[in-house]
C-alpha positions in Angstrom: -1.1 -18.1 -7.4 0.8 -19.5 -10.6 4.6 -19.3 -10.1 3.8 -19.7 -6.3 5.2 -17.4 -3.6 8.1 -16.5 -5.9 6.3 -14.9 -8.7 4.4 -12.6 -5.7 7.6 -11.5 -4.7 8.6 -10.7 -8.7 5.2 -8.6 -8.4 5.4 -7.0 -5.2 8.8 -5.5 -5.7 8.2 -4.2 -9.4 10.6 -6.6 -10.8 8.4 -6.2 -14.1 8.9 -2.7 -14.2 12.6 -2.7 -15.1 13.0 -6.9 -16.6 11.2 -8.8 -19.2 10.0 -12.0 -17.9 7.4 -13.8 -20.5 6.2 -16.1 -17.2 5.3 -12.6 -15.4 4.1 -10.9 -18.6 6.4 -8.2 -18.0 8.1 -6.0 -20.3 10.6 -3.8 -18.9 13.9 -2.7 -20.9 15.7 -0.8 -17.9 17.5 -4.2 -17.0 18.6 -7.3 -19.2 15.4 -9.8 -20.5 15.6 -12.0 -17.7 14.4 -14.9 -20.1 17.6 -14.4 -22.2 20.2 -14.5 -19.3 19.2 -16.3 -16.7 19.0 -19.7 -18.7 21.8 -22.0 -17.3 22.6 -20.1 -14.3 22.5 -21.6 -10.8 20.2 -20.8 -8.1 23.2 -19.1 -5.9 24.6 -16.6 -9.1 20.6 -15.7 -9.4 20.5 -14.9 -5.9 23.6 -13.1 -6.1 22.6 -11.1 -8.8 19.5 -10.3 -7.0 21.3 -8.5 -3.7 24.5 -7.9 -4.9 23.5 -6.8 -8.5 26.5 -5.2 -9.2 28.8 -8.2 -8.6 28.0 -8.9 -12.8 26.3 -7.0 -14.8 24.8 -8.0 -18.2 26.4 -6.8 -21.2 25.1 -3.2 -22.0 24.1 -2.2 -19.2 25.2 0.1 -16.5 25.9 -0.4 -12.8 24.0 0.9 -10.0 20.6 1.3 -12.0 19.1 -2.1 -10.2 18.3 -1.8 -6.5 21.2 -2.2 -3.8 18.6 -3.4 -0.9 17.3 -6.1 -1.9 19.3 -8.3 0.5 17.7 -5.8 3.4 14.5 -5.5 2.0 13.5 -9.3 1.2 14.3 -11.9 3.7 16.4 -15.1 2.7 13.0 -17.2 2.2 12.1 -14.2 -0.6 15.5 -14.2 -2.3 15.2 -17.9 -2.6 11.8 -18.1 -3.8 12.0 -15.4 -6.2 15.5 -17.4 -7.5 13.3 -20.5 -7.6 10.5 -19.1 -9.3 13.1 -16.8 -12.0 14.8 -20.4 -12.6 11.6 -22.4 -13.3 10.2 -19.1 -15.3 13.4 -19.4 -17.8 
């Protein structure tokens, strides 16, 4: 699958539903434009974001609208390869 095992965990957990992501095709204003602030950010702040997503939030927008599970729901391989794929994506 293009963007290997990460870009099925992007799909699987309707990532694309709330994020814009041009690699995923995705379109979703609920969250920031993934391809506008994740550029420059390290593989542990992406992974961060993605189970603690309230640590920092993007400018305009609220807390507590992304997901607080994710860290129980994905395993650490997921949250890795989904921060992999988001940082070679961006």
């Amino acid at each position: 699958m293009p963007g290997g095992p990460g870009a099925q965990v992007f799909a699987n957990n309707g990532c694309g539903g709330c994020h814009t992501l041009a690699a995923a095709r995705s379109g979703g204003v609920t969250g920031p434009n993934l391809d506008e602030v994740l550029p420059g950010q390290s593989a542990a702040m992406i992974e961060k974001s993605i189970v603690d997503p309230n640590a920092t939030i993007a400018k305009g927008f609220p807390a507590n609208v992304m997901p607080q599970n994710y860290g129980e729901t994905l395993t650490p391989k997921e949250v890795e390869d989904l921060a992999q794929y988001l940082i070679e994506s961006t």
